[in-house]
Gaussian input, Z-matrix of N, CA and C with variables (Angstrom, degrees):
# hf/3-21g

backbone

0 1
 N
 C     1     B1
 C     2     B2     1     A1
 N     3     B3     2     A2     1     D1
 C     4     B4     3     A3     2     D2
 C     5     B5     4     A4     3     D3
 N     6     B6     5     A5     4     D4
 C     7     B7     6     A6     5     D5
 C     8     B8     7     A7     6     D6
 N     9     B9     8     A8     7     D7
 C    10    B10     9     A9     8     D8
 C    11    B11    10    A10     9     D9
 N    12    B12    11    A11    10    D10
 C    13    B13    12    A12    11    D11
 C    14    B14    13    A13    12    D12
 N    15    B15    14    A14    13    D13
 C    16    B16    15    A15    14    D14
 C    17    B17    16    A16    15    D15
 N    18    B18    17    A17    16    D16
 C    19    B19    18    A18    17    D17
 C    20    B20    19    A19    18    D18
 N    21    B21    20    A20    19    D19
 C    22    B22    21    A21    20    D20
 C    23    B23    22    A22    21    D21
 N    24    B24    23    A23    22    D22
 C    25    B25    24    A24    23    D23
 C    26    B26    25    A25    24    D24
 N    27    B27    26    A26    25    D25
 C    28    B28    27    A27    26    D26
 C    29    B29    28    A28    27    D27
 N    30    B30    29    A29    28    D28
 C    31    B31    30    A30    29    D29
 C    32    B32    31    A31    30    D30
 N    33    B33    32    A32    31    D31
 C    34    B34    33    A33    32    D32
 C    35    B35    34    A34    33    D33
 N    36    B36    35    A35    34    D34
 C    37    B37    36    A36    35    D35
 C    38    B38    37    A37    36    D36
 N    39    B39    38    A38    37    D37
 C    40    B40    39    A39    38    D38
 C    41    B41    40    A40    39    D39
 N    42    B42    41    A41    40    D40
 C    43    B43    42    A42    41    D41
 C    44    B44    43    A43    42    D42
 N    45    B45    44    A44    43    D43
 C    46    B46    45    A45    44    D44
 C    47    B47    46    A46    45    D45
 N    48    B48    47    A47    46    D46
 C    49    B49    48    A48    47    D47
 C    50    B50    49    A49    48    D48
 N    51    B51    50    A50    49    D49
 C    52    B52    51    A51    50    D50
 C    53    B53    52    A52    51    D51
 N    54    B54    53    A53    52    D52
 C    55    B55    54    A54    53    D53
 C    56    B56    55    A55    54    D54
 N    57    B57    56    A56    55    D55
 C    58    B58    57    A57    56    D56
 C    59    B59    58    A58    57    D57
 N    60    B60    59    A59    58    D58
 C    61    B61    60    A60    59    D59
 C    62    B62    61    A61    60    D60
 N    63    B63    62    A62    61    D61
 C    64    B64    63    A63    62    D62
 C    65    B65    64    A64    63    D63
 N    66    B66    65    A65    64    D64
 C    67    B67    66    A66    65    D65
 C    68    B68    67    A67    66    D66
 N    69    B69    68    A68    67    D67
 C    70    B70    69    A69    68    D68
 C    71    B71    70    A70    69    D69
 N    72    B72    71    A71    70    D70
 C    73    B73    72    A72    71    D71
 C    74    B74    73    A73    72    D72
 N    75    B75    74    A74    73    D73
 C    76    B76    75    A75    74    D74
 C    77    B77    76    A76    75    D75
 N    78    B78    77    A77    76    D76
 C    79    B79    78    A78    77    D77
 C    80    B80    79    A79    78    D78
 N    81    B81    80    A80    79    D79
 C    82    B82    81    A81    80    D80
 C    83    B83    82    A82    81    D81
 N    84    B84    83    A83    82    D82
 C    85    B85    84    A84    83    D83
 C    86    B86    85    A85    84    D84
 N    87    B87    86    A86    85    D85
 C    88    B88    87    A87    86    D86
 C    89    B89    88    A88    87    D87
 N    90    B90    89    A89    88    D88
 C    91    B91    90    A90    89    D89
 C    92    B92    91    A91    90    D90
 N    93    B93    92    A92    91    D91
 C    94    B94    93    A93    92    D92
 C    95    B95    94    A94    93    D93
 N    96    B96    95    A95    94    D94
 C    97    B97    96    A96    95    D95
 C    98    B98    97    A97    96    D96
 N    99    B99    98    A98    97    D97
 C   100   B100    99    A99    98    D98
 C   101   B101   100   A100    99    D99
 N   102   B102   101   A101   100   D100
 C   103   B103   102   A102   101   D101
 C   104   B104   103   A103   102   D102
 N   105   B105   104   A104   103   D103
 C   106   B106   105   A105   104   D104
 C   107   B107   106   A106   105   D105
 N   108   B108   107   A107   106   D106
 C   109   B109   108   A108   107   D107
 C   110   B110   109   A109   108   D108
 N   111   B111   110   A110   109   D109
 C   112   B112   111   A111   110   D110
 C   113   B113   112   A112   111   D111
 N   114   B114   113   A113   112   D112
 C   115   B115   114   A114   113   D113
 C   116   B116   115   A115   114   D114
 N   117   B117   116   A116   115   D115
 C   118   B118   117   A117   116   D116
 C   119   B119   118   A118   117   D117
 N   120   B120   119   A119   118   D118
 C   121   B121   120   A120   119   D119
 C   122   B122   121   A121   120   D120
 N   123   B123   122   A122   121   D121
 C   124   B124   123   A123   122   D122
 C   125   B125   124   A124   123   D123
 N   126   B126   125   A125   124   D124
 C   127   B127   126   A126   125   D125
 C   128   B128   127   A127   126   D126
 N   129   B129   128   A128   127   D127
 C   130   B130   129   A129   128   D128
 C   131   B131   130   A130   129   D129
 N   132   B132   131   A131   130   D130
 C   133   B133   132   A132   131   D131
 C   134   B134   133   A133   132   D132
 N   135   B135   134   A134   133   D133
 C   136   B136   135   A135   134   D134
 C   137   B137   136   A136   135   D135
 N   138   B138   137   A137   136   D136
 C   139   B139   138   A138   137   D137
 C   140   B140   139   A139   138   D138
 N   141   B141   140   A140   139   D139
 C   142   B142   141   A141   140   D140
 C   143   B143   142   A142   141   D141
 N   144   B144   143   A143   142   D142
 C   145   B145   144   A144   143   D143
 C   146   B146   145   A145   144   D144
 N   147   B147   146   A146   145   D145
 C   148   B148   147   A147   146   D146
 C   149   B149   148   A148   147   D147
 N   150   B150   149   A149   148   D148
 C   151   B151   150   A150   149   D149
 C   152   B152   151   A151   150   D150
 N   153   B153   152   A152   151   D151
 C   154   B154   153   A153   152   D152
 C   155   B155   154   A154   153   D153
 N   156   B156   155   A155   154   D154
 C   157   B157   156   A156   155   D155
 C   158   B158   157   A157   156   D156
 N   159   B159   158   A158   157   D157
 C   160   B160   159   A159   158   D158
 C   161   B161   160   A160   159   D159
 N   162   B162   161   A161   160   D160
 C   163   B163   162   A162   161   D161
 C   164   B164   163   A163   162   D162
 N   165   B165   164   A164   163   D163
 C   166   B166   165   A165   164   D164
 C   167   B167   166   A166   165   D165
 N   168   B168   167   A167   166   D166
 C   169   B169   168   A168   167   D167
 C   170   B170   169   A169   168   D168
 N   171   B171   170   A170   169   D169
 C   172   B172   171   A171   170   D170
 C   173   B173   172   A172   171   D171
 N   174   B174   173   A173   172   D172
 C   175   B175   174   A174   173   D173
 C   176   B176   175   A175   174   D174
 N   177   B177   176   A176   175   D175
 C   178   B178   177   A177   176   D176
 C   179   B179   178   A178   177   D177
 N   180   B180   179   A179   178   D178
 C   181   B181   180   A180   179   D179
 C   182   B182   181   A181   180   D180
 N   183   B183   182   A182   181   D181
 C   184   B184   183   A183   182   D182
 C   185   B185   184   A184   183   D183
 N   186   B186   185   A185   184   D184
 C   187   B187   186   A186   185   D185
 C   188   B188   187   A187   186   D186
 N   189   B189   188   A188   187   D187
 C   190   B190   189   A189   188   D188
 C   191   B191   190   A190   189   D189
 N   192   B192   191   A191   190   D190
 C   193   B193   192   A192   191   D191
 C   194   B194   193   A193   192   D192
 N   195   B195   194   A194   193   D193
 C   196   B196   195   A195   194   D194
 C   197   B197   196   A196   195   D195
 N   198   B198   197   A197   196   D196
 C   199   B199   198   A198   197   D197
 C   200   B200   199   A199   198   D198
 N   201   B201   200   A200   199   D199
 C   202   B202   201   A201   200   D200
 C   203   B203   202   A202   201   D201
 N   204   B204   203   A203   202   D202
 C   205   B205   204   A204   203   D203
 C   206   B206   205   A205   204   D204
 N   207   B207   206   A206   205   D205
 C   208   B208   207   A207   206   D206
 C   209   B209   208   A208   207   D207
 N   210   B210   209   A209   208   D208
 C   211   B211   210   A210   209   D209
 C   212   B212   211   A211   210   D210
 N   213   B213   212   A212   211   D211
 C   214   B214   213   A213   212   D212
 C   215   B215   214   A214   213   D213
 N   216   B216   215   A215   214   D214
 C   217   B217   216   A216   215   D215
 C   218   B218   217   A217   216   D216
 N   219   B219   218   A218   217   D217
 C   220   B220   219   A219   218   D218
 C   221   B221   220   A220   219   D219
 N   222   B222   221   A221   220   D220
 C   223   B223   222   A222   221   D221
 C   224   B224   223   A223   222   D222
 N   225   B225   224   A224   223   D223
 C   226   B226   225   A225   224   D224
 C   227   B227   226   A226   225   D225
 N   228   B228   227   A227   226   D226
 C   229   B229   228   A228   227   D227
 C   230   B230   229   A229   228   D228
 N   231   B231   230   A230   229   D229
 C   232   B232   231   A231   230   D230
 C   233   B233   232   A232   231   D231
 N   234   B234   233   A233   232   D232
 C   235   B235   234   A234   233   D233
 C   236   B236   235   A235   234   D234
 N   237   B237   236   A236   235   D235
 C   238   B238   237   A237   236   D236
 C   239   B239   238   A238   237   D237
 N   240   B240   239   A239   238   D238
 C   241   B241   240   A240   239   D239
 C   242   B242   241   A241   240   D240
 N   243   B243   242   A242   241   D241
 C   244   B244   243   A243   242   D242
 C   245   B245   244   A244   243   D243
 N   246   B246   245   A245   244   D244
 C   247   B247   246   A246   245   D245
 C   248   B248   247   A247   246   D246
 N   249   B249   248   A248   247   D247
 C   250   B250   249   A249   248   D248
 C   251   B251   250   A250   249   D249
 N   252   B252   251   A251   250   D250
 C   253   B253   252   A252   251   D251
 C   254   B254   253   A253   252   D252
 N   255   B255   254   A254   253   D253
 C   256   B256   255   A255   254   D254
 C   257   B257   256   A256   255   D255
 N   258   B258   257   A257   256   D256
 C   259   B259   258   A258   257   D257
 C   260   B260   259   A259   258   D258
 N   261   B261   260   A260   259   D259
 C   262   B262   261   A261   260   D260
 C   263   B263   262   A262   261   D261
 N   264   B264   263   A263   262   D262
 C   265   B265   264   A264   263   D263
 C   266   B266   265   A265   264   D264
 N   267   B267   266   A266   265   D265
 C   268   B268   267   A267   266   D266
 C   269   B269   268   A268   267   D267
 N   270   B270   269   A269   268   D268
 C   271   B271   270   A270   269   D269
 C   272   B272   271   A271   270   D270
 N   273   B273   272   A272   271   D271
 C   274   B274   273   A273   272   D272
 C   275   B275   274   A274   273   D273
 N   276   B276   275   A275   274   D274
 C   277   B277   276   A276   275   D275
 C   278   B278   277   A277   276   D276
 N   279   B279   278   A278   277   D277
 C   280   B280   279   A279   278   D278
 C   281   B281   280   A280   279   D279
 N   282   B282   281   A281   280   D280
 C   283   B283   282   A282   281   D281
 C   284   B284   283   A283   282   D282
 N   285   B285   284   A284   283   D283
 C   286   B286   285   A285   284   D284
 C   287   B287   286   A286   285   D285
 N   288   B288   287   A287   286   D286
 C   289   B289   288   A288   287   D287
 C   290   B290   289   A289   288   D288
 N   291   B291   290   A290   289   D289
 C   292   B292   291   A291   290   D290
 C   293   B293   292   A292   291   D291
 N   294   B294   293   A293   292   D292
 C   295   B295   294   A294   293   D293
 C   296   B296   295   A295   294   D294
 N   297   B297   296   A296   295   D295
 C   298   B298   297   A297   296   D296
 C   299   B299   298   A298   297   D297
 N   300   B300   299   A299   298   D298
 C   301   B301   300   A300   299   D299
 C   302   B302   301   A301   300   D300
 N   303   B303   302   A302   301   D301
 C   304   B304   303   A303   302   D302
 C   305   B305   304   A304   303   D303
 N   306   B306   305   A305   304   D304
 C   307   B307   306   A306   305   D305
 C   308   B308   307   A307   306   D306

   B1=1.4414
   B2=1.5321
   B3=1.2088
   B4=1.4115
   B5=1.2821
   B6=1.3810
   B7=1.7918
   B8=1.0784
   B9=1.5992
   B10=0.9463
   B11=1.7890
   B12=1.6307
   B13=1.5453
   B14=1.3775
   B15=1.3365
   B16=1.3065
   B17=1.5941
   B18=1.5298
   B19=1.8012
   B20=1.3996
   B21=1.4026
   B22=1.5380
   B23=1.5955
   B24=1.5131
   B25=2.0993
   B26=1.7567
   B27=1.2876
   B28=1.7055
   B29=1.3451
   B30=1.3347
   B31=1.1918
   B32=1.9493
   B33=1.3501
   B34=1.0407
   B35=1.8354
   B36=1.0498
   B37=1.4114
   B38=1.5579
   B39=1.4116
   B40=1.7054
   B41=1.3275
   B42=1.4818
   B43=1.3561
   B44=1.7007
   B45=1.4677
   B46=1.0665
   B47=1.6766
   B48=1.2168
   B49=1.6995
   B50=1.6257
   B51=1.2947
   B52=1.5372
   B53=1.1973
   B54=1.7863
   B55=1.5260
   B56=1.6228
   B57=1.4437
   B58=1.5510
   B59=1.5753
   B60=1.0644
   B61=1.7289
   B62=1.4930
   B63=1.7338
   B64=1.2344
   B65=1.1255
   B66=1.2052
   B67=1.8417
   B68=1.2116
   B69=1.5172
   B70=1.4444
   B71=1.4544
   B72=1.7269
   B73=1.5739
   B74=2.0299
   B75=1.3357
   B76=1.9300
   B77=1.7744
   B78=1.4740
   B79=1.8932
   B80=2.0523
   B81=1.1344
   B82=2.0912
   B83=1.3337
   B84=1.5222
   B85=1.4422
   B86=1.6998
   B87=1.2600
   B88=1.3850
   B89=1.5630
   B90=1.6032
   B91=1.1176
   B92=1.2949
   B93=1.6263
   B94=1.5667
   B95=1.9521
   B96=0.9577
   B97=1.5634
   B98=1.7679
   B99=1.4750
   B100=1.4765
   B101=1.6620
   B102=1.8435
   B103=1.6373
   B104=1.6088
   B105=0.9713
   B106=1.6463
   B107=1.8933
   B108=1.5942
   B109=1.2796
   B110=1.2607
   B111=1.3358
   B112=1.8207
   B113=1.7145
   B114=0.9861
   B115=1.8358
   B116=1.8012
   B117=1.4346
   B118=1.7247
   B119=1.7238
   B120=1.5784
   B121=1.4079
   B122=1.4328
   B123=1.5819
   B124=1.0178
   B125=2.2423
   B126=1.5268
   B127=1.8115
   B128=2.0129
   B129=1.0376
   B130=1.6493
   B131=2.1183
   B132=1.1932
   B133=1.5701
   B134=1.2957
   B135=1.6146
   B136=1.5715
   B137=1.5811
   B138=0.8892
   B139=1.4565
   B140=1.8446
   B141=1.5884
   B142=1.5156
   B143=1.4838
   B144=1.4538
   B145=1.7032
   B146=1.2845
   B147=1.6131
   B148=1.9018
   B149=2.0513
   B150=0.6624
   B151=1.0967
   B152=1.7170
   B153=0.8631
   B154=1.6845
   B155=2.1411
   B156=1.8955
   B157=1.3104
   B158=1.6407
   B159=1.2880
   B160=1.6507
   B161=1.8034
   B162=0.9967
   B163=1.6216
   B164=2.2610
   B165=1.2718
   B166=1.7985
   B167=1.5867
   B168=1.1708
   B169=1.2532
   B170=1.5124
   B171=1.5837
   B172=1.8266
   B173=1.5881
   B174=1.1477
   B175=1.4977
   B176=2.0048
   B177=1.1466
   B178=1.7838
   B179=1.6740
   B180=0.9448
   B181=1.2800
   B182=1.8891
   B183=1.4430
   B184=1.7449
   B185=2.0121
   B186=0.8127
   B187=1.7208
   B188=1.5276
   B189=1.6325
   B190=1.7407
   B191=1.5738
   B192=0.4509
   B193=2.2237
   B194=1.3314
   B195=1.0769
   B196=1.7498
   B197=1.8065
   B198=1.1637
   B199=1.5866
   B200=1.5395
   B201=1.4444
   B202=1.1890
   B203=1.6179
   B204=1.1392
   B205=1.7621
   B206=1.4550
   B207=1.1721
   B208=1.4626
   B209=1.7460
   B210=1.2296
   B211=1.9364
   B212=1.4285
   B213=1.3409
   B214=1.6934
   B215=1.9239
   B216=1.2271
   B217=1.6987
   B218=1.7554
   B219=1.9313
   B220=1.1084
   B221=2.0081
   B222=0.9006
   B223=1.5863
   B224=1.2336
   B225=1.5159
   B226=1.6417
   B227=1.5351
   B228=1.1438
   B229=1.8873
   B230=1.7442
   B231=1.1323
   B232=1.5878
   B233=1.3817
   B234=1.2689
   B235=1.2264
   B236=1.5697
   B237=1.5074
   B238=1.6198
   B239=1.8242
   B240=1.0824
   B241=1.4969
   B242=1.6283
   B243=1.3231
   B244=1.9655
   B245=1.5588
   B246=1.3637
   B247=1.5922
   B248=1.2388
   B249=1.3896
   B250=1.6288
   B251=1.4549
   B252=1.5321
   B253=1.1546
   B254=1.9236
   B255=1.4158
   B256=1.7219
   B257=1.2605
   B258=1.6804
   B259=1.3498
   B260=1.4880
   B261=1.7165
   B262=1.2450
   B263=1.5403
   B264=1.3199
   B265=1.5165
   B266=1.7965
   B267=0.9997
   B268=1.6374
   B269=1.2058
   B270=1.7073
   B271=1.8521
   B272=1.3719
   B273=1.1038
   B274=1.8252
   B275=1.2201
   B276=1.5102
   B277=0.9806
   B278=1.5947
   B279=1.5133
   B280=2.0127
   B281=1.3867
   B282=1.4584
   B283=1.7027
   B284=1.6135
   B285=1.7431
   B286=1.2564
   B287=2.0760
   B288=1.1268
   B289=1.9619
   B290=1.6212
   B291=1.3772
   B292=1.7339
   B293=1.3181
   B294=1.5358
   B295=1.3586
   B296=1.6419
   B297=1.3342
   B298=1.8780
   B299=1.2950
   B300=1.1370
   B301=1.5532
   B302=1.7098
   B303=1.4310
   B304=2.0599
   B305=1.4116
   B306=1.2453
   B307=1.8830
   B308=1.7522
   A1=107.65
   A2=116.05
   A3=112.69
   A4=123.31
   A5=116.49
   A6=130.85
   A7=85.22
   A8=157.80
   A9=152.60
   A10=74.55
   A11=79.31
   A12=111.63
   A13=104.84
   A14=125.65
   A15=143.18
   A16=124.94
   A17=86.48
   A18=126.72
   A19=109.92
   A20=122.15
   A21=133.19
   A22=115.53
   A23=102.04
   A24=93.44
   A25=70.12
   A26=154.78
   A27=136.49
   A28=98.17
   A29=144.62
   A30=131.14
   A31=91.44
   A32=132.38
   A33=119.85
   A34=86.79
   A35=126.64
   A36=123.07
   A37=102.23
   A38=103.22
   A39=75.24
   A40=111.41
   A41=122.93
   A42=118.35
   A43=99.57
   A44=118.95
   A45=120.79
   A46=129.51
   A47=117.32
   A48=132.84
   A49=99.73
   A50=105.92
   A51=99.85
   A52=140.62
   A53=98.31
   A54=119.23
   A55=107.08
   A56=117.01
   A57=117.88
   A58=103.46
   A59=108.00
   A60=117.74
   A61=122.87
   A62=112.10
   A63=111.10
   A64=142.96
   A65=91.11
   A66=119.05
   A67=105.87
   A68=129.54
   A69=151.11
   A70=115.59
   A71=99.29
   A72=97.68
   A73=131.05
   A74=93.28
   A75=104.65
   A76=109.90
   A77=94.22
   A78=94.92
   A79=85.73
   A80=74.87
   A81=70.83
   A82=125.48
   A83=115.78
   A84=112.49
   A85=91.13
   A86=123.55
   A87=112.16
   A88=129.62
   A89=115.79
   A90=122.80
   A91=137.37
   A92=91.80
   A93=124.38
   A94=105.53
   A95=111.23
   A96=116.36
   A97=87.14
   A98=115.01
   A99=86.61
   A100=117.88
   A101=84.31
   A102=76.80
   A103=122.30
   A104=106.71
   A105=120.45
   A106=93.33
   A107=127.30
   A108=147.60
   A109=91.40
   A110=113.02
   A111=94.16
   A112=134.71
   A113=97.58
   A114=122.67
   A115=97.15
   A116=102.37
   A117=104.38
   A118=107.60
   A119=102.13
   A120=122.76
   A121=116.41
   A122=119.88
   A123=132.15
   A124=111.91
   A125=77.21
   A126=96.72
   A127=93.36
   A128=117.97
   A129=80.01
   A130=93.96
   A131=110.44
   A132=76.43
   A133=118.73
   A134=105.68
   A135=116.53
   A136=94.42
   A137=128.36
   A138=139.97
   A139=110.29
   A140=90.62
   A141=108.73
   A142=133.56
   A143=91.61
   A144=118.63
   A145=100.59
   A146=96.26
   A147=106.68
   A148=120.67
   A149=103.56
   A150=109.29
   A151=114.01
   A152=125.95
   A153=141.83
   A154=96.98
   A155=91.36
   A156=82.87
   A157=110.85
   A158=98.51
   A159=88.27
   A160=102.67
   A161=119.60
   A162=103.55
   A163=114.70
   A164=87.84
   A165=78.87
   A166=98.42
   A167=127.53
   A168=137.32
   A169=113.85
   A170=103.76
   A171=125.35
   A172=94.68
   A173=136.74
   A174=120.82
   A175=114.20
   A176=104.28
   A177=103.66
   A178=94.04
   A179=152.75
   A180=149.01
   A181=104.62
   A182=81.64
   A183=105.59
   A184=114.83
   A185=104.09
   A186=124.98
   A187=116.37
   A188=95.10
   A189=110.82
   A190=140.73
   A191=119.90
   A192=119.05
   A193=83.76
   A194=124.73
   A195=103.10
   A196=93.50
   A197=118.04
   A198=117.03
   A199=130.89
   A200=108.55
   A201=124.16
   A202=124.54
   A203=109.07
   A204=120.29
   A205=99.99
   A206=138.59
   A207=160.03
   A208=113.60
   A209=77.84
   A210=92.26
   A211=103.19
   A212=109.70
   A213=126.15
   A214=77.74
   A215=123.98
   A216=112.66
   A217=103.28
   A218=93.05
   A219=97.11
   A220=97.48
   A221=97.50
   A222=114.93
   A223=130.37
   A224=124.02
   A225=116.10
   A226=96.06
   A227=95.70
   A228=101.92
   A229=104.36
   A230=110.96
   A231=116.89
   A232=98.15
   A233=122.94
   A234=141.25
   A235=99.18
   A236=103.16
   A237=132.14
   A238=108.84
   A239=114.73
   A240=144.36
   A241=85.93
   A242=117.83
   A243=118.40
   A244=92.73
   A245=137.14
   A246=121.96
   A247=100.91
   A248=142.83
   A249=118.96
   A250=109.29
   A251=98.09
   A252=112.38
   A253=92.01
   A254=104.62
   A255=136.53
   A256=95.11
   A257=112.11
   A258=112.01
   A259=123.62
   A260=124.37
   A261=121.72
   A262=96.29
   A263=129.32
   A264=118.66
   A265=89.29
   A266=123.84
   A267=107.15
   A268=148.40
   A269=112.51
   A270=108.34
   A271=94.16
   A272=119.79
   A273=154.22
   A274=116.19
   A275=138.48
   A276=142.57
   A277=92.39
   A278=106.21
   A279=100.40
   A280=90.49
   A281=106.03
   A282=122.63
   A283=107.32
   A284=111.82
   A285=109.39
   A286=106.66
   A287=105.10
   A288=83.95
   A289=94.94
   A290=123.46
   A291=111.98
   A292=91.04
   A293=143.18
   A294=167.74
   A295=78.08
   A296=125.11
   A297=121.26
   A298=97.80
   A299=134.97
   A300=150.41
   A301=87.50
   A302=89.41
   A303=110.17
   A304=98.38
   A305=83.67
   A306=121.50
   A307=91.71
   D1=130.95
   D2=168.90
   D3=-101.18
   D4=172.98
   D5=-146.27
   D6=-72.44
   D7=-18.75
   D8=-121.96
   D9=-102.53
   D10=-79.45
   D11=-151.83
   D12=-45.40
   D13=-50.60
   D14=158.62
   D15=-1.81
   D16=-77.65
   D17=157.53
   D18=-38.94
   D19=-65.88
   D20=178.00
   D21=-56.05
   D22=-12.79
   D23=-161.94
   D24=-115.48
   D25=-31.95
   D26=167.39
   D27=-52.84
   D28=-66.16
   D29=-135.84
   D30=-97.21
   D31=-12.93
   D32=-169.15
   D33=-94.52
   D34=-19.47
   D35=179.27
   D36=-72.17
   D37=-54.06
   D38=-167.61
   D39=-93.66
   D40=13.21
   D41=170.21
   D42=-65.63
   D43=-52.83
   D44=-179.46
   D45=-60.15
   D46=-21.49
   D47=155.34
   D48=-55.88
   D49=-53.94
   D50=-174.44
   D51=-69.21
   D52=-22.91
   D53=174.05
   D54=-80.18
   D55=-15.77
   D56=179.87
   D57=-88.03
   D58=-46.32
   D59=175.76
   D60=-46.67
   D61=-37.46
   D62=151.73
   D63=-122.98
   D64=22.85
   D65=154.95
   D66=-61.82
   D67=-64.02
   D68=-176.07
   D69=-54.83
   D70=-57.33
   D71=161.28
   D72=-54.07
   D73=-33.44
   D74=174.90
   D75=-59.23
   D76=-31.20
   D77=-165.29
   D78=-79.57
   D79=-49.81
   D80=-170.09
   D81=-55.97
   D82=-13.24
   D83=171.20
   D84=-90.01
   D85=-41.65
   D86=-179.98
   D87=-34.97
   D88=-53.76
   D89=155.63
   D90=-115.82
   D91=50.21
   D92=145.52
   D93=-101.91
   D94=-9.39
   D95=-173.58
   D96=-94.47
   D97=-48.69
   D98=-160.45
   D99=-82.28
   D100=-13.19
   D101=168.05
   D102=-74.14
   D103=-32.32
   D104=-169.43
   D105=-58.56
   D106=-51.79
   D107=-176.18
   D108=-49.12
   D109=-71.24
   D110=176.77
   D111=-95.99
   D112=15.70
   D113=145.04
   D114=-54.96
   D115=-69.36
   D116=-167.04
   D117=-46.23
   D118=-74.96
   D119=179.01
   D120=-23.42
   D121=-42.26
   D122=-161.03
   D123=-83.40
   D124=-45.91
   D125=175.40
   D126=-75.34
   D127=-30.70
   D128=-170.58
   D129=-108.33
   D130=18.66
   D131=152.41
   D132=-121.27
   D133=28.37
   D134=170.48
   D135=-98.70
   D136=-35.07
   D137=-170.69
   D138=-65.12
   D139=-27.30
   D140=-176.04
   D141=-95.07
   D142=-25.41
   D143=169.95
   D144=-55.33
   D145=158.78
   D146=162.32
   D147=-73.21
   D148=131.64
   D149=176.67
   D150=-36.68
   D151=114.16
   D152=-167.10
   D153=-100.38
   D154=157.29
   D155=-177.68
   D156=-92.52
   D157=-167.17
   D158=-161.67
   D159=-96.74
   D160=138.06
   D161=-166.99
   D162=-74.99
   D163=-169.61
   D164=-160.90
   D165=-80.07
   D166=178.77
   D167=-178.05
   D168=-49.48
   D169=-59.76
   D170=-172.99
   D171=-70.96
   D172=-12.99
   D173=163.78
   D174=-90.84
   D175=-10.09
   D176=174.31
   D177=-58.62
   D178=-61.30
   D179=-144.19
   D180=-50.25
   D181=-56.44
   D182=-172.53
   D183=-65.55
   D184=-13.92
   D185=-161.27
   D186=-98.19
   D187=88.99
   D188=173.04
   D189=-50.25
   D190=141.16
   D191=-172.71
   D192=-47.72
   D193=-42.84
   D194=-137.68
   D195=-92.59
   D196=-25.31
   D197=160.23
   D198=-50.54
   D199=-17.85
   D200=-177.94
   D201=-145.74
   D202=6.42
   D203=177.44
   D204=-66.01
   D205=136.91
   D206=-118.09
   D207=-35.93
   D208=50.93
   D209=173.86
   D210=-83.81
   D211=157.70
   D212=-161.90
   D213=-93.34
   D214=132.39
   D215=140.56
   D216=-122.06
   D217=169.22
   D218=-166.84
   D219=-118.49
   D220=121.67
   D221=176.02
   D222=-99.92
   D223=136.96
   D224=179.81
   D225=-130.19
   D226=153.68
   D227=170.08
   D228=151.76
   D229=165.34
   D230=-169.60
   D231=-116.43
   D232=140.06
   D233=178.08
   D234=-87.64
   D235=130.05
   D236=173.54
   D237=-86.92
   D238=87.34
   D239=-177.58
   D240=-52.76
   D241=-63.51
   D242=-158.07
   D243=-74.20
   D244=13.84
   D245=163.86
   D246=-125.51
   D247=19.06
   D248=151.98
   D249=-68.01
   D250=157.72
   D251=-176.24
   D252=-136.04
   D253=132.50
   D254=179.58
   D255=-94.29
   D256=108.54
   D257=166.15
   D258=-130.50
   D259=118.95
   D260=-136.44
   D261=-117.21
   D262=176.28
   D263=-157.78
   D264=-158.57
   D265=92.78
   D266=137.33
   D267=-33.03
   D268=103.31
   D269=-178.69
   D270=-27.90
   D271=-177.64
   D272=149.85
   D273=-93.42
   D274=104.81
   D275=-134.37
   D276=-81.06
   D277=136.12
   D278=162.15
   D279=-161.18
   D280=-167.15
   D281=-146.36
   D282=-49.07
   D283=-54.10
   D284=-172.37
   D285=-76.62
   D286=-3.83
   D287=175.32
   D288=-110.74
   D289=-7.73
   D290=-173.77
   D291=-121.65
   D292=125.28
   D293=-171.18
   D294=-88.15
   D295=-85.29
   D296=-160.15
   D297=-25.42
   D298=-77.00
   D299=-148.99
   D300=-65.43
   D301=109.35
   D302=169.37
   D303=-129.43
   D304=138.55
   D305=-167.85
   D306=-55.06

């Protein structure tokens, strides 16, 4: 075999690794598109429905994401004013809130 030919079957080898590599990659965004397509479809005709009620406590256990991922529910109940709790947070002191502290 000569250097030629040699030369020609390396670069035709890995041209061909490379043409499979993103061959493989083209199909996988493909059905990454159709999943993603009905990812969408799926979120906006939950998004689109009427608002459904919210089920009872002893059924949360049983009750999948995808039964309720951006579904409208409809809730009743009165908010208890004497149990909030105000909870306040201090920045972390650095250059622009502490003047001492130079760069």
């Amino acid at each position: 075999m000569t250097p030629l030919a040699r030369s020609l079957g390396w670069q035709g080898l890995c041209a061909a690794i490379a043409l499979g590599l993103l061959l493989s990659l083209g199909f996988w965004q493909l059905q990454r598109r159709e999943w993603k397509e009905a990812l969408i479809a799926r979120v906006e005709t939950n998004m689109r429905s009427a608002p459904v009620e919210l089920p009872n406590r002893d059924q949360w256990a049983v009750l999948t994401s995808e039964d309720y991922d951006y579904r409208h529910v409809r809730v009743r109940g009165q908010f208890d004013f004497a149990k909030v709790a105000l909870v306040f947070a201090q920045a972390p002191p650095g250059p622009a809130r502490n003047p001492a502290i130079s760069s």
